[in-house]
C-alpha positions in Angstrom: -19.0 -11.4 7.9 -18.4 -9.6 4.6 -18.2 -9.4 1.1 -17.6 -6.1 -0.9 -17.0 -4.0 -4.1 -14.9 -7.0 -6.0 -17.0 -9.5 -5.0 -20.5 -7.8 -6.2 -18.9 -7.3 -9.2 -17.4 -11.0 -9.4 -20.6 -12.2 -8.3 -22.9 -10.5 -11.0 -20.0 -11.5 -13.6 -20.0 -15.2 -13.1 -23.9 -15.2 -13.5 -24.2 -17.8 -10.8 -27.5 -18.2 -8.8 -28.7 -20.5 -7.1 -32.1 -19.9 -8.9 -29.9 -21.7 -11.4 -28.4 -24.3 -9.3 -31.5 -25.0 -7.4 -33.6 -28.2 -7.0 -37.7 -28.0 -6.8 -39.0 -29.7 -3.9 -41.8 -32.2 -4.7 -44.3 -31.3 -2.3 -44.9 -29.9 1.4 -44.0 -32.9 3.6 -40.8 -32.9 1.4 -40.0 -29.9 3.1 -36.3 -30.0 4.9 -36.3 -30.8 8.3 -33.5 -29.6 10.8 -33.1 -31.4 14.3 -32.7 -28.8 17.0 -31.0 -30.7 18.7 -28.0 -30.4 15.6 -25.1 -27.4 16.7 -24.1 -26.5 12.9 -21.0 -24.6 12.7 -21.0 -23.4 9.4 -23.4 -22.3 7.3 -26.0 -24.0 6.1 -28.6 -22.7 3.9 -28.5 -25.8 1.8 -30.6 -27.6 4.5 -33.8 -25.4 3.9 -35.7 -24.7 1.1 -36.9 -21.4 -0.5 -39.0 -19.2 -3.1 -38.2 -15.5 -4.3 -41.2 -13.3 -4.6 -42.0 -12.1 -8.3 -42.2 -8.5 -7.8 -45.0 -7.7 -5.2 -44.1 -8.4 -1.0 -45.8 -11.3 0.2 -46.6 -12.5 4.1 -46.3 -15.6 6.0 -49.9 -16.3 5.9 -49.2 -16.5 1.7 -46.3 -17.9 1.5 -47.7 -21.0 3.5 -50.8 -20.9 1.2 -48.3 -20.9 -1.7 -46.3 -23.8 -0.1 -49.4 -25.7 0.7 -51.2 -25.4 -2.9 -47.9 -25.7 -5.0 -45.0 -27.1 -3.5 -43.1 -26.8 -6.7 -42.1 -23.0 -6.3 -39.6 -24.8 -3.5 -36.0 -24.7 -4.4 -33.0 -26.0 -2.5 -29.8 -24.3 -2.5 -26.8 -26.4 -3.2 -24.1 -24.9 -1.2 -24.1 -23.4 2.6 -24.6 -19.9 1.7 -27.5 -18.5 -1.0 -26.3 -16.3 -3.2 -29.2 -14.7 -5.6 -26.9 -11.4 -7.0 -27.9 -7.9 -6.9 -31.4 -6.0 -6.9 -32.4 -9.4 -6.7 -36.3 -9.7 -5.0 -36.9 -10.9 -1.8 -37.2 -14.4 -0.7 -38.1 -16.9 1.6 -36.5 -19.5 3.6 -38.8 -22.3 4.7 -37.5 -25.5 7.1 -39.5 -27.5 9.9 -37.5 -27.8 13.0 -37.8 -31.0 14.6 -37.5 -31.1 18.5 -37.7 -35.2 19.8 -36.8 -34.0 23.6 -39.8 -33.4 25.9 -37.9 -29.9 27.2 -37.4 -26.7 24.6 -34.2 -26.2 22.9 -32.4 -23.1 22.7 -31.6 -21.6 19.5 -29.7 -18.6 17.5 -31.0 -18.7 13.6 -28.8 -16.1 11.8 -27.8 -15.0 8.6 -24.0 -13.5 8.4 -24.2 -10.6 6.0 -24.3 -7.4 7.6 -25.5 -5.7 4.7 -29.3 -6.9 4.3 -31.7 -4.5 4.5 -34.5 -6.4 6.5 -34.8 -10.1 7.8 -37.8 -10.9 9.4 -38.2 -14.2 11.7 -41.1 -15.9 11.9 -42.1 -19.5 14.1 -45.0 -21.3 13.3 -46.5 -24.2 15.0 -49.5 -25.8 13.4 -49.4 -23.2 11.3 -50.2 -20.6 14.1 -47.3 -17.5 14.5 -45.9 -18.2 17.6 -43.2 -15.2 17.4 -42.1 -13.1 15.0 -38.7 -11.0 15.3 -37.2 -8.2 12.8 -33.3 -7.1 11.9 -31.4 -5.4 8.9 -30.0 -2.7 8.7 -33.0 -0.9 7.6 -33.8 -1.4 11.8 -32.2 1.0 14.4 -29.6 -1.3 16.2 -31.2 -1.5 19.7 -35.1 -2.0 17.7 -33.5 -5.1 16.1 -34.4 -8.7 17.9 -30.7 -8.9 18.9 -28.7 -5.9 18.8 -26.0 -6.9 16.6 -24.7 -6.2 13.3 -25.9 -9.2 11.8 -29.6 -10.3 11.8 -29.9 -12.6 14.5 -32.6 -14.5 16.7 -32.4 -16.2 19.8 -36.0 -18.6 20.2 -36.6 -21.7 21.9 -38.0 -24.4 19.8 -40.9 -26.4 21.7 -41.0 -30.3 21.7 -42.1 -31.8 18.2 -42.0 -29.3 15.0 -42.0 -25.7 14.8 -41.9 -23.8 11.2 -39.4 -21.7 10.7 -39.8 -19.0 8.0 -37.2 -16.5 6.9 -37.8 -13.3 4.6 -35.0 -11.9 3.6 -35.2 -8.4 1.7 -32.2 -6.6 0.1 -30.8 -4.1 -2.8 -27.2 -4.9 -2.0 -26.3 -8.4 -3.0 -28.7 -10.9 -1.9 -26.0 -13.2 0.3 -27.2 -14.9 2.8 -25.1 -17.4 4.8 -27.8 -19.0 7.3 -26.5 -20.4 10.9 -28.5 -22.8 12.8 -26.6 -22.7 16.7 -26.1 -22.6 20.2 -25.2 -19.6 21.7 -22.2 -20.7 22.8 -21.3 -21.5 18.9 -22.5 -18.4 18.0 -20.6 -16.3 20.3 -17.6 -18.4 19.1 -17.7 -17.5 15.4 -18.4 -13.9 16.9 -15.3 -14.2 18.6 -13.1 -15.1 15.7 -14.5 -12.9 13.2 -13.6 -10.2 15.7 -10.2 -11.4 16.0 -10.1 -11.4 12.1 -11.5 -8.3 11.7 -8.8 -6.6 14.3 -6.0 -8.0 12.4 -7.1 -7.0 9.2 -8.3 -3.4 10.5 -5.4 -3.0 12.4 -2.8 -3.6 9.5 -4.7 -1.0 7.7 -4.7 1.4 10.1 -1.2 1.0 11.1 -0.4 1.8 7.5 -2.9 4.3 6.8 -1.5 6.3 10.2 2.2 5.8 8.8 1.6 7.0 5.5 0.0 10.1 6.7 3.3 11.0 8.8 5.0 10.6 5.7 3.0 12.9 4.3 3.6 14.7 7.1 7.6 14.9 6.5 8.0 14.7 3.0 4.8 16.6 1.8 4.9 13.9 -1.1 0.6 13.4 -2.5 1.2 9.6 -2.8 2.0 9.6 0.7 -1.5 11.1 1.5 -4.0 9.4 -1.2 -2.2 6.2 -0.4 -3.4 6.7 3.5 -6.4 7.5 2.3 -6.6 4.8 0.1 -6.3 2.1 2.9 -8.2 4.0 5.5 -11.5 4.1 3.0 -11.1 0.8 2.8 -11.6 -0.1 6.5 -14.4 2.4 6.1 -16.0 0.8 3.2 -15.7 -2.5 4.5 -17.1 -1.2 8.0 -20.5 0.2 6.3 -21.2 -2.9 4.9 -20.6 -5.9 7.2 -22.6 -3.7 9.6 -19.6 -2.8 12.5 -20.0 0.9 11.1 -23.9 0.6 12.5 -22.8 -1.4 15.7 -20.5 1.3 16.7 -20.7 4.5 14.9 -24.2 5.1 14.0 -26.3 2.8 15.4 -29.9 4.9 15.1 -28.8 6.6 11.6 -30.8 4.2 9.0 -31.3 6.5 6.2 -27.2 7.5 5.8 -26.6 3.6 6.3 -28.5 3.3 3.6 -26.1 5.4 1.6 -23.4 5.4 3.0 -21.8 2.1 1.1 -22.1 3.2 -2.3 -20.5 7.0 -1.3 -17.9 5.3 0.5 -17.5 2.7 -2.8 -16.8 5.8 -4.4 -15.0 7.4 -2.7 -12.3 4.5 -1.8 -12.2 3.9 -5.8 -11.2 8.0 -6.2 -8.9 7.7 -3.6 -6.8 4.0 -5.4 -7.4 5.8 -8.4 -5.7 9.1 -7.0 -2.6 6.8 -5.2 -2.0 5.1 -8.8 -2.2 8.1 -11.1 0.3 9.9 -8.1 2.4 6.8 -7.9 2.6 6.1 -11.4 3.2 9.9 -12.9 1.0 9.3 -15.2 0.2 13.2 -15.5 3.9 13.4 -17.2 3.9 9.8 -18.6 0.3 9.3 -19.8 -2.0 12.6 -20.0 -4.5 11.0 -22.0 -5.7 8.4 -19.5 -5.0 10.7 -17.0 -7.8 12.7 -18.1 -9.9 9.7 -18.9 -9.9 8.8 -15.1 -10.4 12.5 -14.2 -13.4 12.5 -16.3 -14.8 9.0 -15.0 -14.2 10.4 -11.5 -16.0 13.4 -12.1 -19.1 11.5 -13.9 -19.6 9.0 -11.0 -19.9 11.8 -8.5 -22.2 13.9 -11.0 -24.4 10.9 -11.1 -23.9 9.6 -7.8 -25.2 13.0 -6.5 -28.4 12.7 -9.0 -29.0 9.3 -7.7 -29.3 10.8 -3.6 -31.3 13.4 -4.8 -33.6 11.1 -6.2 -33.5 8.8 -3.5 -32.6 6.1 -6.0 -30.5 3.9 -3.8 -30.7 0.7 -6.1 -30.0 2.4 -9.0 -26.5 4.3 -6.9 -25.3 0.5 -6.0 -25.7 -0.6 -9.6 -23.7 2.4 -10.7 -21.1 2.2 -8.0 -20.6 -1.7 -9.3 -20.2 -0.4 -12.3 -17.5 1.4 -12.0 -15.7 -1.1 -9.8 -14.7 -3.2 -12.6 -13.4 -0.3 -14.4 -11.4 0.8 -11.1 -10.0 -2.8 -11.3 -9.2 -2.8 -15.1 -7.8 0.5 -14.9 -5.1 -0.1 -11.5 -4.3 -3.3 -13.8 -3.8 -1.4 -16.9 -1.5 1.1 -15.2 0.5 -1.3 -13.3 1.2 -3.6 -15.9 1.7 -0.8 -18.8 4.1 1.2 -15.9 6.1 -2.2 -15.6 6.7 -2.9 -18.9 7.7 1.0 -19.5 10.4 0.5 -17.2 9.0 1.5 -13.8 10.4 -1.2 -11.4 8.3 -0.1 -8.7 5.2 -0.7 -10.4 5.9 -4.6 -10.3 4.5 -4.1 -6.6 2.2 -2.1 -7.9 0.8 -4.3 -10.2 1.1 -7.7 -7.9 -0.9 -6.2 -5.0 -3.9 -5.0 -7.5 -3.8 -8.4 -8.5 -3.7 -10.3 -5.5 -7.0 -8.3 -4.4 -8.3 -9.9 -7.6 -7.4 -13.5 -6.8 -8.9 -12.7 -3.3 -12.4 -10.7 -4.7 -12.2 -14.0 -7.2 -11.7 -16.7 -4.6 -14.6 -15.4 -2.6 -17.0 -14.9 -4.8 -16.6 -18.2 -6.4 -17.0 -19.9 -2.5 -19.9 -17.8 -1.8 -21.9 -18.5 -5.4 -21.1 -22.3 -3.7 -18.8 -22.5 -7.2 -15.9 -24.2 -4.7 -16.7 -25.9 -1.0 -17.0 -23.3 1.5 -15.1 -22.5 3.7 -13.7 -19.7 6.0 -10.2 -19.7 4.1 -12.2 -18.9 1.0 -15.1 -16.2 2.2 -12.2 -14.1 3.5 -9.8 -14.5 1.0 -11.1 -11.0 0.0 -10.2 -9.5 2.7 -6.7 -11.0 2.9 -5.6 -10.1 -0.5 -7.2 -6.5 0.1 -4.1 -7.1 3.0 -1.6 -8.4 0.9 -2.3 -5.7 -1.6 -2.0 -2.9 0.9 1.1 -4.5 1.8 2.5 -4.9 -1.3 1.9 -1.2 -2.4 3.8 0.0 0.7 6.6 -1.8 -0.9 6.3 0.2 -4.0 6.4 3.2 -1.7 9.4 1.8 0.6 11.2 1.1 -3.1 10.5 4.0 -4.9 11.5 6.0 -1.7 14.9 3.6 -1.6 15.3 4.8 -5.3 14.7 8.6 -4.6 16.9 8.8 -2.0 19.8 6.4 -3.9 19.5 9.1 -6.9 19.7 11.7 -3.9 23.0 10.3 -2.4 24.1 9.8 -6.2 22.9 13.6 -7.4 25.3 14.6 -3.7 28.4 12.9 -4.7 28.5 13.7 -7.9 28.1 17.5 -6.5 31.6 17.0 -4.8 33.4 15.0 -7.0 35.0 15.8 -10.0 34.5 14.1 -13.3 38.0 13.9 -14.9 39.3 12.7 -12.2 37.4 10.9 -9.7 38.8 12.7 -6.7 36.7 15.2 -4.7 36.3 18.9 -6.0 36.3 21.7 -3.8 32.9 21.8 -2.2 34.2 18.3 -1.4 36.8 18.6 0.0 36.1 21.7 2.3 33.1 19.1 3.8 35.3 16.9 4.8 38.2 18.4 5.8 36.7 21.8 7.8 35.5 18.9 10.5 39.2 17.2 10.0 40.2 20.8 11.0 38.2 21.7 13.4 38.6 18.2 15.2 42.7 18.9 15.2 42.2 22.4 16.8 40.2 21.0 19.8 42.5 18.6 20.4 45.8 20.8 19.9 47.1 18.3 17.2 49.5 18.4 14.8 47.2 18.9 10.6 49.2 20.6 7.5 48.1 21.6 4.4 49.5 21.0 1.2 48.8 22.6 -2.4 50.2 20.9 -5.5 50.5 21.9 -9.0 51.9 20.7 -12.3 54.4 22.6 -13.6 54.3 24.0 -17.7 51.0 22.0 -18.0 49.6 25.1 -20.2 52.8 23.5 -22.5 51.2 20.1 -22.6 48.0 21.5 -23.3 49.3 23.6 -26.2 51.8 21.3 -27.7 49.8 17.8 -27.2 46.2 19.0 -27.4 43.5 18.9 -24.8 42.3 15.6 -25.2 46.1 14.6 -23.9 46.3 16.9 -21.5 43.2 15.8 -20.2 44.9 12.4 -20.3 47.8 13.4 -18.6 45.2 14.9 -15.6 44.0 12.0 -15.3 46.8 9.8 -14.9 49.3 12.3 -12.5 45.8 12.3 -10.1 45.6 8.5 -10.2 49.1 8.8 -9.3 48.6 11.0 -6.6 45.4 9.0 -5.3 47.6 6.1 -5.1 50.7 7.7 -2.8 48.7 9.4 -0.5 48.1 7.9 2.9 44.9 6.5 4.3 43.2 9.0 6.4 44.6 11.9 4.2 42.2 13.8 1.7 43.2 15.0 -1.6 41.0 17.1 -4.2 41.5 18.5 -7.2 41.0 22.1 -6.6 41.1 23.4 -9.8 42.7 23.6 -13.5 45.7 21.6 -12.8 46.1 22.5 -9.0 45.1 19.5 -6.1 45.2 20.0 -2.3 45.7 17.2 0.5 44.8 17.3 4.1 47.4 15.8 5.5 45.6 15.2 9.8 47.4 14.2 12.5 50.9 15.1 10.5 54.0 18.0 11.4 55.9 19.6 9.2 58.4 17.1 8.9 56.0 14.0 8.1 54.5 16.4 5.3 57.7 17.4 3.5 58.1 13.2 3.7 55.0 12.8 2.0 55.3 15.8 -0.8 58.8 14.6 -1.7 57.3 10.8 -2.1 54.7 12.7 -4.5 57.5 14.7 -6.8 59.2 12.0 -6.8 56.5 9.0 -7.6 55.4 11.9 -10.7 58.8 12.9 -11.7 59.0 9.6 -13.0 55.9 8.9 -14.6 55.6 8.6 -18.1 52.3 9.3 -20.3 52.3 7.7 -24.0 50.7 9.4 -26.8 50.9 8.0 -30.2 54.4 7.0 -29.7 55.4 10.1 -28.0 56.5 10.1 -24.4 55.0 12.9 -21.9 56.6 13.8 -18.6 56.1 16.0 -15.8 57.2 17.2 -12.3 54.5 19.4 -9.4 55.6 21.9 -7.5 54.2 22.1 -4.1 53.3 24.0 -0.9 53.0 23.4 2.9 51.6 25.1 5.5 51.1 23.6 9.1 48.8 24.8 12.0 51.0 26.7 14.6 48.9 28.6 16.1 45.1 27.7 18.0 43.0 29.9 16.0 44.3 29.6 12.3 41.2 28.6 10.1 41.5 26.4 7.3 41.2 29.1 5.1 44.0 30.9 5.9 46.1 27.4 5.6 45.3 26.8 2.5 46.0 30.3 1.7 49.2 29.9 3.4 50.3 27.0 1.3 49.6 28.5 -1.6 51.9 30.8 -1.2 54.6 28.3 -0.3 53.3 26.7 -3.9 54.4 30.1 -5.4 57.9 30.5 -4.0 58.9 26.3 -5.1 57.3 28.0 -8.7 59.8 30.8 -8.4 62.9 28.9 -7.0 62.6 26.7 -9.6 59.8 24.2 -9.6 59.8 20.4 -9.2 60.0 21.1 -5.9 58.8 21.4 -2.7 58.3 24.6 0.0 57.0 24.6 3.7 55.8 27.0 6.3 53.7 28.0 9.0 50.6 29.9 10.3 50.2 31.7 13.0 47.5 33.7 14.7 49.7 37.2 13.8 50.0 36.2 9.6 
């Protein structure tokens, strides 16, 4: 079980303590009594008492002297889980357990935060140590009383009452969720959070992975801090709820020591990296772009003084520091990127926040603000989910948009503006395959070229602007005779082409004359003044296998000569052959 970067910060924000909430007990025999024969669930540290040492480490031997003479230092939590904040000092737990039976009971007392340093057990019966038993992660995994990321220990309460004392010692956070269970419940809630931690681990990693083979394509940064960004966080997460120790580095107590606040760190650098990527905000917004650069490069500076002088505490505090500015600032961007007009960062800003609801939600459950429960100590976690989630949206959407300008920026590259019909680089895409489909199969394909006759006339007389008009309309015209499956283009100045597939010579001298004809009789009105026009064109039809397309519309543009020299407004045909 786990709390992290939001949550310390929520935590230490809100103020609340159970030093605050707490109750004094009156004296010893007030002291809580547990039944061992009671299988609690959930947590349960409001059903003990405890004091925090003022500054200097004290033992058992002084803490019952201290609970004998002055009962009053007692205080009673008011929720199932203590919560005491950071660089807090140690404390105690202190409970009789009461066993009725006339056999011993078996036992598991403990305390869900992966992240305390040491926990030391200790059993007492008439004020004698019976056993003592040590965990935290300041202990090498297999030196602990239970090798398991969480401070654990398994004892079997004698008949009548057995003392049981818990110090609990910490820089991090002091949270300490205390269970009271049989095995079999213990391996239960073992079991679920490691179905919990699968699925949330796993959605991360899936994403992490697919992002980097985005990267891997595209070669695009966001791609890469944004796998980054999601794998850190398993990491981070990992180093502090203790299943980085389990399974990675079980022996290596000085780096786990460190290795949450450099991992804090480094999973802010890398969100802060995805936004400013994401976001442009190089191009958009160069002054806060350096103003993360610079906070990025201070936190390392002092994160790297702090190691060197072995100042862990002082490392955490600076590393919860900056958290609420990493927060502030992924806000900031998202919300300013919206409003500038960035769609995409709408995602943006709704998964940030949701990790802020979640970080909120927790913290309040754990400082025993709201009831616990497991919905709420995890709700962390699951907005940490949803915001990963809902940042690959903003990736998915701003890819959609790149590659809808992309499409755009491509058809706009074949099509001519004046007109709306494809230009030459258009054209020849589409009709070389029409082309080369036809020779394979040995069909019938003809090409024909059209132009308007005296249009330099129209241009000189009327003006531009009406010529332009005129354009316009006679390739609206054209657009609207041709047939379906035929391509037309407007290959330059006032010349257009059509691809006429699947057609003979005859069927194209058909469809030319329905052009001249369907354009002989347009009109064009300007002003009051009526324009007409006639085209000229030329056919040329495949003959021959190994005539290219080329050399058709070659071809038919020299049929589109000879109508201009017999007369125009009219139309002549011919073919290719593998001699012309």
């Amino acid at each position: 079980m786990h709390q992290h970067w939001f949550l310390f910060f929520l935590l230490i924000a809100v103020n609340l303590t159970t030093c605050v909430l707490a109750e004094p007990a009156k004296d010893e025999s007030a002291l809580p009594l547990i039944d061992a024969r009671a299988d609690y669930e959930g947590a349960m540290a409001d059903r003990v008492a405890y004091l925090v040492e003022q500054g200097e480490a004290l033992s058992f031997d002084e803490v019952q002297s201290l609970i004998s003479t002055n009962p009053a230092l007692l205080m009673r939590p008011q929720s199932g889980v203590l919560a005491n904040g950071l660089n807090s000092d140690a404390i105690w737990l202190v409970a009789n357990v009461s066993n009725p039976t006339d056999g011993p009971i078996l036992r598991r007392v403990s305390v869900g935060t992966g992240w305390l340093e040491r926990v030391d057990f200790y059993f007492l019966t008439d004020r004698q140590l019976l056993q003592q038993f040590v965990s935290g992660d300041r202990i090498a995994l297999e030196q602990r009383a239970i090798a398991k990321r969480i401070p654990s220990a398994d004892y079997r309460f004698p008949p009548g009452e057995t003392r049981l004392l818990l110090r609990v010692e910490t820089a991090d956070p002091m949270v300490v969720p205390l269970y009271f269970s049989s095995i079999a419940v213990s391996h239960s809630r073992e079991q679920f959070e490691a179905i919990f931690f699968s699925f949330i681990y796993g959605v991360m990693f899936a994403l992490s992975t697919y992002n980097l083979m985005l990267f891997a394509g595209f070669r695009k940064r966001r791609y890469l801090f944004y796998s980054l960004y999601t794998a850190i966080f398993v990491v981070v997460t990992a180093s502090y709820n203790g299943i980085g120790m389990a399974l990675l580095w079980p022996d290596a107590v000085r780096w786990q020591q460190w290795a949450p606040p450099l991992f804090m760190l480094c999973f802010v650098s890398s969100g802060l990296a995805f936004a400013t990527s994401f976001l442009k905000t190089r191009v958009r917004r160069p002054g806060l772009h350096k103003v993360i650069k610079t906070i990025g490069v201070a936190y390392f500076t002092f994160f790297g003084v702090c190691f060197a002088l072995d100042k862990q505490g002082l490392a955490l505090q600076l590393a919860f520091l900056v958290v609420p500015v990493f927060t502030v600032l992924m806000l900031y961007m998202g919300v300013s990127s919206w409003m500038g007009g960035n769609q995409s960062a709408r995602y943006f800003m709704l998964g940030t926040l949701a990790s802020v609801i979640g970080a909120f939600v927790t913290a309040l459950t754990v400082a025993g603000v709201i009831s616990y429960s497991q919905l709420g100590y995890y709700a962390l976690d699951i907005g940490m989910v949803v915001d990963a989630i809902l940042l690959m949206l903003a990736l998915a959407d701003l890819a959609r948009k790149n590659k809808e300008a992309r499409v755009t920026a491509e058809r706009t590259a074949q099509v001519d503006l004046l007109t709306g019909l494809n230009n030459r680089r258009g054209f020849l895409s589409v009709a070389e395959s029409l082309w080369s489909l036809a020779t394979r199969k040995g069909s019938n394909v003809c090409v024909a070229m059209i132009d308007i006759d005296h249009f330099k006339s129209i241009n000189d007389q009327y003006g531009h602007a009406v010529g332009d008009r005129v354009l316009k309309k006679i390739a609206d015209e054209l657009e609207k005779s041709r047939r379906k499956g035929d391509v037309l283009a407007r290959w330059g100045g006032e010349e257009f082409t059509l691809l006429l597939p699947e057609t003979d010579e005859a069927e194209a001298l058909t469809v030319a004359e329905r052009f001249r004809r369907n354009i002989e009789q347009l009109e064009v009105n300007d002003c009051g003044r009526t324009i007409r026009c006639t085209i000229s064109v030329g056919i040329a039809s495949r003959h021959a296998q190994h005539v290219t397309l080329e050399h058709a519309i070659s071809r038919a543009d020299e049929e589109l000569y000879q109508a201009k020299v017999q007369g125009r407004n009219q139309i002549s045909t011919g073919r290719t052959s593998d001699a012309a």
